[in-house]
Backbone and ligand atoms as CSV (ligand in chain L), in Angstrom:
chain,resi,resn,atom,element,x,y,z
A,1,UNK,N,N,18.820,138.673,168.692
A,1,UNK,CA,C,19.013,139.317,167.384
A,1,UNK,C,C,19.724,138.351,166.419
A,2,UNK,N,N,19.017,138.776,165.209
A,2,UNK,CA,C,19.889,137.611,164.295
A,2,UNK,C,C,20.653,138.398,163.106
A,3,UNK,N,N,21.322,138.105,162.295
A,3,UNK,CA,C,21.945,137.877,160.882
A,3,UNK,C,C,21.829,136.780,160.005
A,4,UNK,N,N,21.036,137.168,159.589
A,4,UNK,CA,C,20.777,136.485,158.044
A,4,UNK,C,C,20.853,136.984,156.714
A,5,UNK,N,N,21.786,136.082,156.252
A,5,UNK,CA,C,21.906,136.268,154.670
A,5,UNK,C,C,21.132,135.525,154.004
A,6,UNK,N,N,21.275,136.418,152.811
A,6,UNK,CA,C,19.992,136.086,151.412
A,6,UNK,C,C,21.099,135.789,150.679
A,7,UNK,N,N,21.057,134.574,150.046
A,7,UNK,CA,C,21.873,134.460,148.434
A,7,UNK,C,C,20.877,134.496,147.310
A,8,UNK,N,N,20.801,134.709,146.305
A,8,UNK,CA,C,20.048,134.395,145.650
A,8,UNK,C,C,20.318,133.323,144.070
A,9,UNK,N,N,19.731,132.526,143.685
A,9,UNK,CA,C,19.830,131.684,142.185
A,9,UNK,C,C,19.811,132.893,141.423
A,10,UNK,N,N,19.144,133.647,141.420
A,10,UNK,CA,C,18.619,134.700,139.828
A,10,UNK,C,C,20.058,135.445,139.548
A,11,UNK,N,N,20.711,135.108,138.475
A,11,UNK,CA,C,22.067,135.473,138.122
A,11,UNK,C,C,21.978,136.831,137.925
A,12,UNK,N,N,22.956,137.269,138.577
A,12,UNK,CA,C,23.408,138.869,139.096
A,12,UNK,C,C,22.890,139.804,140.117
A,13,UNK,N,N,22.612,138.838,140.858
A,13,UNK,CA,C,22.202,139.376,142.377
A,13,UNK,C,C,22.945,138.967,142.997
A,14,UNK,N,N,23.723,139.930,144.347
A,14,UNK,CA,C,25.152,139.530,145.290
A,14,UNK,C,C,23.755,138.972,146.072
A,15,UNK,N,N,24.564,138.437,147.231
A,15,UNK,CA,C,24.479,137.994,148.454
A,15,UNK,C,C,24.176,139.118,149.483
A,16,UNK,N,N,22.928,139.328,150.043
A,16,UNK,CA,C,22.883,140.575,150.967
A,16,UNK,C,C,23.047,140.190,152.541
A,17,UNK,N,N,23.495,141.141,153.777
A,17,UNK,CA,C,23.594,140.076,154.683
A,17,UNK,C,C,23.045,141.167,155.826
A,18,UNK,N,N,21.949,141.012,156.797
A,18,UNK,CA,C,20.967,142.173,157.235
A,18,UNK,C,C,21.700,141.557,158.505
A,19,UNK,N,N,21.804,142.848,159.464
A,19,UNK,CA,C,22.180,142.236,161.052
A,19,UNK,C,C,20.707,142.734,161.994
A,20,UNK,N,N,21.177,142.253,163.151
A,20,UNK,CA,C,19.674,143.199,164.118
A,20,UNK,C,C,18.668,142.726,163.789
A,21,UNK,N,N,18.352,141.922,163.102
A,21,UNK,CA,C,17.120,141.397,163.194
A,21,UNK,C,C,16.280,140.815,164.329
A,22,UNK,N,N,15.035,140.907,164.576
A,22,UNK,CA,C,14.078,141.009,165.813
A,22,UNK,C,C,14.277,139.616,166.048
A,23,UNK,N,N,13.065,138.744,166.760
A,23,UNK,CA,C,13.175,137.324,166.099
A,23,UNK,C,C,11.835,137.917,166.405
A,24,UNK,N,N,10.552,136.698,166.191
A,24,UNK,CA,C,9.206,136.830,165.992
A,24,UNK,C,C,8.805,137.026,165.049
A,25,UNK,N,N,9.408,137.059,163.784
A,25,UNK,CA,C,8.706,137.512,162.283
A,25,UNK,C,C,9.295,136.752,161.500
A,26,UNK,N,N,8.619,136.016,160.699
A,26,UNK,CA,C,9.185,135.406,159.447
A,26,UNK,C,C,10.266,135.801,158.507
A,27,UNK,N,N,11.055,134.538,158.005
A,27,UNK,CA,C,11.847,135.258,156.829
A,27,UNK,C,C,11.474,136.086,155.871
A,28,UNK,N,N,10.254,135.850,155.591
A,28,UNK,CA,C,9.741,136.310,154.641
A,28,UNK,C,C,9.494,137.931,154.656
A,29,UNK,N,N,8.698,138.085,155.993
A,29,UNK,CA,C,8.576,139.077,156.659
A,29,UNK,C,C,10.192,140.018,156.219
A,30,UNK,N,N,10.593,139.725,157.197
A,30,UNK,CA,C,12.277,140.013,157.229
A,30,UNK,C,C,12.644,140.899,155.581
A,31,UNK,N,N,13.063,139.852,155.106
A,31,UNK,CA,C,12.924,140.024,153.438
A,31,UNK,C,C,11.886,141.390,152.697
A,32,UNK,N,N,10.783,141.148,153.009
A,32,UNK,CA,C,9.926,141.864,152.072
A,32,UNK,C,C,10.028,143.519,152.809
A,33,UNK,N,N,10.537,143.459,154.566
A,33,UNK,CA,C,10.960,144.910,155.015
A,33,UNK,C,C,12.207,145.175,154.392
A,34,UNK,N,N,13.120,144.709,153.629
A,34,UNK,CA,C,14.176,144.942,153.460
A,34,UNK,C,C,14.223,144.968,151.827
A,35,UNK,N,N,12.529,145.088,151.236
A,35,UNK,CA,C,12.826,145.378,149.756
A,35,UNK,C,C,13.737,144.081,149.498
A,36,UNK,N,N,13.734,143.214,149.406
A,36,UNK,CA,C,14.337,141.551,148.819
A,36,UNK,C,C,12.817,141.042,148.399
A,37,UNK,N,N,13.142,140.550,146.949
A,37,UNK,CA,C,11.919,140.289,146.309
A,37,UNK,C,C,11.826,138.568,147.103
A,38,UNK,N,N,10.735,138.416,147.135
A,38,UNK,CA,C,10.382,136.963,147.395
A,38,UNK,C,C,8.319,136.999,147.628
A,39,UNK,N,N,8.449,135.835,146.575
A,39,UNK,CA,C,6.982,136.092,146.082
A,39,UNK,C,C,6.052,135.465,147.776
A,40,UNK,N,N,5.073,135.869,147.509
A,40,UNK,CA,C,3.910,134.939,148.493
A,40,UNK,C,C,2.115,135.653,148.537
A,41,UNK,N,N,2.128,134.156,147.615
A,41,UNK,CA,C,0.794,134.548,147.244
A,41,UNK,C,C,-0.240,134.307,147.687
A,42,UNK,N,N,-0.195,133.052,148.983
A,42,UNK,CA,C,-1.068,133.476,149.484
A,42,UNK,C,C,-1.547,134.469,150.996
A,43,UNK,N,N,0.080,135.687,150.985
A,43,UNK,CA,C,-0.067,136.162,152.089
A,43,UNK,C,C,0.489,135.684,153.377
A,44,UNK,N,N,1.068,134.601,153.139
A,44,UNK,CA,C,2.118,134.230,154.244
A,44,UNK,C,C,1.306,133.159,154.944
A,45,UNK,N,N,0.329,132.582,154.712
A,45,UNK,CA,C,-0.559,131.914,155.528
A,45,UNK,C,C,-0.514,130.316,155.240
A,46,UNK,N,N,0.903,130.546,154.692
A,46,UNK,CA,C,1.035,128.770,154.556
A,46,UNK,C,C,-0.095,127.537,153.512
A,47,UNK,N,N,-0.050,128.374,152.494
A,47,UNK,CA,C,-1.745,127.821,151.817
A,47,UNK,C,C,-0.998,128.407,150.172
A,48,UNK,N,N,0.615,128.447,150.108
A,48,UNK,CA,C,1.048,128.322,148.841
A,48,UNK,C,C,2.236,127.763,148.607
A,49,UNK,N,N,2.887,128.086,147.378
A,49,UNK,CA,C,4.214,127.726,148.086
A,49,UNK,C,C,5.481,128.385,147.205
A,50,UNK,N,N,4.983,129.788,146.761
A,50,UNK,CA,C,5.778,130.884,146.033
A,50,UNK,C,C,6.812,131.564,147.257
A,51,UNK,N,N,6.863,131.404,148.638
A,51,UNK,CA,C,7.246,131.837,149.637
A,51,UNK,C,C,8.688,130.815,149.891
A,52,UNK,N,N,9.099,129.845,148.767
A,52,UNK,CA,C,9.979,128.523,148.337
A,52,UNK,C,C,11.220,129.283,148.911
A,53,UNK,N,N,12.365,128.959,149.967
A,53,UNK,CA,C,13.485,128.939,149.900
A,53,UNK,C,C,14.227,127.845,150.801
A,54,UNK,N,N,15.149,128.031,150.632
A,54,UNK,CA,C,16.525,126.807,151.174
A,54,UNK,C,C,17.453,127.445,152.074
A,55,UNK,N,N,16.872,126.730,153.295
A,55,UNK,CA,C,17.791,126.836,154.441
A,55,UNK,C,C,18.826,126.464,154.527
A,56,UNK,N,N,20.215,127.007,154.204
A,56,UNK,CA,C,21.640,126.753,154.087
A,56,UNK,C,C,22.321,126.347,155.606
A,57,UNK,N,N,22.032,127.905,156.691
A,57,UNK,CA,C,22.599,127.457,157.703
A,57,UNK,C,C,21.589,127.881,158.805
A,58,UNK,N,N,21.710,127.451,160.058
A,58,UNK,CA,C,20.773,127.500,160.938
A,58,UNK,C,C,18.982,127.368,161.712
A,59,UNK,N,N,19.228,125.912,161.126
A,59,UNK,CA,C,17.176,125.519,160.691
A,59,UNK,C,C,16.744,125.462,162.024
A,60,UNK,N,N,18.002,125.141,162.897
A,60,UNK,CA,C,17.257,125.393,164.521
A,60,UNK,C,C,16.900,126.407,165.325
A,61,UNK,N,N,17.282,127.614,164.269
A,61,UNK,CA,C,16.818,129.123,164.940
A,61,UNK,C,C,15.475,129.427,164.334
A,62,UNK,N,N,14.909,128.386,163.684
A,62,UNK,CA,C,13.566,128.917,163.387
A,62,UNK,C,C,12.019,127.846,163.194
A,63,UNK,N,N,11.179,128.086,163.806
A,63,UNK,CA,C,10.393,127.303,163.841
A,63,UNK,C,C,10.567,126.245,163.054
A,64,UNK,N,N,9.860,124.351,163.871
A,64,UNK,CA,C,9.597,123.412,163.184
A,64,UNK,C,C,8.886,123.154,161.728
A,65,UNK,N,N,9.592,122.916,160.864
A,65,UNK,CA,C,8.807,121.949,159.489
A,65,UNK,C,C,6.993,121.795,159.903
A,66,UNK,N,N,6.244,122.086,159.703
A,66,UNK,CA,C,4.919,121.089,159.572
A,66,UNK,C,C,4.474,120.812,158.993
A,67,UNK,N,N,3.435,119.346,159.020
A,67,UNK,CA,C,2.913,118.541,157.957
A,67,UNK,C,C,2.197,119.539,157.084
A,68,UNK,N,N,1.779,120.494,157.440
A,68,UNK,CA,C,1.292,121.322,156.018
A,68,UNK,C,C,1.887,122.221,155.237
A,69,UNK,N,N,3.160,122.527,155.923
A,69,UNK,CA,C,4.189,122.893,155.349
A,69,UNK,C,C,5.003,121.781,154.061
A,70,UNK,N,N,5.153,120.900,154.936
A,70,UNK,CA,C,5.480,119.914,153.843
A,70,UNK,C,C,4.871,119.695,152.861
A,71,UNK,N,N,3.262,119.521,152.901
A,71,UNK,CA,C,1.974,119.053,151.563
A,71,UNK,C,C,2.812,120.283,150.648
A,72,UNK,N,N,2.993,121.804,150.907
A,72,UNK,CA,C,3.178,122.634,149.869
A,72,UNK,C,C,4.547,122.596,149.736
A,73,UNK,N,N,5.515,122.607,150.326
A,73,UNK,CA,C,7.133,122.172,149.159
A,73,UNK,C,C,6.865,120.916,148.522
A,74,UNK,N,N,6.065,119.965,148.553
A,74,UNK,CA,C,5.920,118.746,147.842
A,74,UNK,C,C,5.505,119.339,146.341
A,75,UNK,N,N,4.751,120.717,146.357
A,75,UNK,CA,C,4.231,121.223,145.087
A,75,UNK,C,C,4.926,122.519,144.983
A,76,UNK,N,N,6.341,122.953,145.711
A,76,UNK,CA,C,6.733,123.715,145.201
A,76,UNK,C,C,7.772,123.415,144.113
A,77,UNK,N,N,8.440,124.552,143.117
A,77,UNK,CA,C,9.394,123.870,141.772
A,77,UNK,C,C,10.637,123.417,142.955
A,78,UNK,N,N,11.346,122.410,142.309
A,78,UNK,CA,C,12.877,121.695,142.740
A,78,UNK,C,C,13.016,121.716,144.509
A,79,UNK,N,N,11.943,121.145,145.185
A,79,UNK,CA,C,12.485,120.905,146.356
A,79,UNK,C,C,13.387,120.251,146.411
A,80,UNK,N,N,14.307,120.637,147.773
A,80,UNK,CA,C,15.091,119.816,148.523
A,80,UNK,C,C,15.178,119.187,149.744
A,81,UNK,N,N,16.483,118.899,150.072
A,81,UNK,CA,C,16.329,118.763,151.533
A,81,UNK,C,C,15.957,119.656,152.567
A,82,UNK,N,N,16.672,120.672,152.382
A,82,UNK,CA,C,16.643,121.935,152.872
A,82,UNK,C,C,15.323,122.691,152.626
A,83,UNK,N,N,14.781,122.141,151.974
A,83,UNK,CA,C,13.528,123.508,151.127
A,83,UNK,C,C,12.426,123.959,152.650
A,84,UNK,N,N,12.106,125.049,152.783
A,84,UNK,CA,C,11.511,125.804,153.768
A,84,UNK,C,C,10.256,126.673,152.758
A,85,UNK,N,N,9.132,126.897,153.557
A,85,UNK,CA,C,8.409,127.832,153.155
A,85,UNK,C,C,8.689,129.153,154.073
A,86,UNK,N,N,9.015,130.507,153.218
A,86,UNK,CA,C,9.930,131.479,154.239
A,86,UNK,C,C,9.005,132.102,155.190
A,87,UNK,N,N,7.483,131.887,154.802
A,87,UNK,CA,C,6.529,132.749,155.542
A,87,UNK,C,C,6.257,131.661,157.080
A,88,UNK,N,N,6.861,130.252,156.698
A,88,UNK,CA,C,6.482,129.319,158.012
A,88,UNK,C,C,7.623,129.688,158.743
A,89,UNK,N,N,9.005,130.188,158.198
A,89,UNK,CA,C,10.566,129.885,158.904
A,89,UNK,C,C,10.436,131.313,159.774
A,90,UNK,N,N,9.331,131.287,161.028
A,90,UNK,CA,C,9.338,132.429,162.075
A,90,UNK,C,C,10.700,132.199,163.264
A,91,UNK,N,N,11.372,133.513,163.255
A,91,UNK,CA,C,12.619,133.422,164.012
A,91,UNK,C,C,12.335,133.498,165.666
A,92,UNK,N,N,12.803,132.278,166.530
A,92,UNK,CA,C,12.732,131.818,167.573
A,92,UNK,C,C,13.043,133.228,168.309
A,93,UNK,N,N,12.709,133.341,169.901
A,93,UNK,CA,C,13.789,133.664,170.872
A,93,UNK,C,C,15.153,133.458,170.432
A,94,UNK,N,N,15.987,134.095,170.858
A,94,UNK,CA,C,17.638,133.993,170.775
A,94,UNK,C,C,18.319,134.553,169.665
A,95,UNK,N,N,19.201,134.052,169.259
A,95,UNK,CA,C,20.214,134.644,168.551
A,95,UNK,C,C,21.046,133.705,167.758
A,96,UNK,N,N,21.947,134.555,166.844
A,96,UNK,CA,C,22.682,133.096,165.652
A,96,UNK,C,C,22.586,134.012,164.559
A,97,UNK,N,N,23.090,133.121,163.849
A,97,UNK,CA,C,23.587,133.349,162.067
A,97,UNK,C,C,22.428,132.542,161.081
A,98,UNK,N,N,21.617,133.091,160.199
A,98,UNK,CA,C,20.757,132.092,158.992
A,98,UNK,C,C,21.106,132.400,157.954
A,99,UNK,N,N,21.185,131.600,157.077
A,99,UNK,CA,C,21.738,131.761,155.545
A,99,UNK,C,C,20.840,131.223,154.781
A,100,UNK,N,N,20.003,131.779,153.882
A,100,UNK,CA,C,18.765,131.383,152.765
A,100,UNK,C,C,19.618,131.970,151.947
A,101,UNK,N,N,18.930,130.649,150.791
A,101,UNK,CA,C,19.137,130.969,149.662
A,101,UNK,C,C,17.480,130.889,148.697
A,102,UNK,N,N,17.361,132.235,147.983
A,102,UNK,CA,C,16.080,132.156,147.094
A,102,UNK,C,C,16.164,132.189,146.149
A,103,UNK,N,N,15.152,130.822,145.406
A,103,UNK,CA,C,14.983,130.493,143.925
A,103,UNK,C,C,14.608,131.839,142.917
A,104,UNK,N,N,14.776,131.286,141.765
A,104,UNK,CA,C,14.772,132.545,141.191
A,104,UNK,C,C,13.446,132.954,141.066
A,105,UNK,N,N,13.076,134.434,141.169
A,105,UNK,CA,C,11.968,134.968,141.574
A,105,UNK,C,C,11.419,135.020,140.207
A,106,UNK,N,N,12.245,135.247,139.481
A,106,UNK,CA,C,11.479,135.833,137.877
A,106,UNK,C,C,10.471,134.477,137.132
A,107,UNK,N,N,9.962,132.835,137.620
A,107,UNK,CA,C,9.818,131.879,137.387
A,107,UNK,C,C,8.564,132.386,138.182
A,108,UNK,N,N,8.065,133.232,139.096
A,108,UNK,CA,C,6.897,133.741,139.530
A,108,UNK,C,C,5.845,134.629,138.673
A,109,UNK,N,N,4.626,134.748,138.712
A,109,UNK,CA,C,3.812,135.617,138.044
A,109,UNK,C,C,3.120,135.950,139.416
A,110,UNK,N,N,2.518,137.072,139.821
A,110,UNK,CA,C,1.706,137.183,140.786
A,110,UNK,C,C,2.366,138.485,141.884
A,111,UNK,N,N,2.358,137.780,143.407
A,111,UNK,CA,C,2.543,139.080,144.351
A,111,UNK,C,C,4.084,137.932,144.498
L,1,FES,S1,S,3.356,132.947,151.262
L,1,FES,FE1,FE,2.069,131.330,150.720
L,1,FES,S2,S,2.910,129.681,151.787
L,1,FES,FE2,FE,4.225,131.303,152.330
């Protein structure tokens, strides 16, 4: 089971922090059951890159980076080091603490 917090950029949104989480389902996943806006347009299938957030703490509780993951933060706005696509960041076996932070959503048009 995990805990992960959401911070968010979009000014005047707190910090939400969900416990019990399964592992086997994406952040994104995670997020969109919990009513937390975070866009993804093409459905989670790794083929956009509106699904944009930044892994603060714990990148080893959730699946590896891949090269096609990477092609789309290369074209998502202000990557970083940290930058994750949330529909690729599926939560391992085990347990731990994750801390995302998501860009501001309102810079989206779409789902
Ligand atoms: S929802 Fe499109 S890449 Fe994640």
């Amino acid at each position: 089971m995990y805990d992960i917090t959401f911070k968010f950029e979009q000014k005047g949104l707190e910090p939400i922090t969900l416990s019990g989480i399964e592992p086997d389902q994406s952040i994104l996943e995670v997020a969109l059951k919990n009513n937390i806006e975070l866009h993804h347009n093409c459905g989670g299938v790794c083929a956009c890159s509106t699904c944009h957030l930044y892994v603060e703490q714990g990148e080893d509780l959730v699946e590896e980076l891949s090269d096609r993951e990477e092609d789309f933060i290369d074209r998502a706005v202000n990557p970083r080091l940290n930058s994750r696509l949330g529909c690729q960041c599926v939560l391992m076996d085990g347990s731990g603490k994750i801390s995302v932070t998501l860009p501001d959503q309102t810079q989206f048009l779409g789902e």
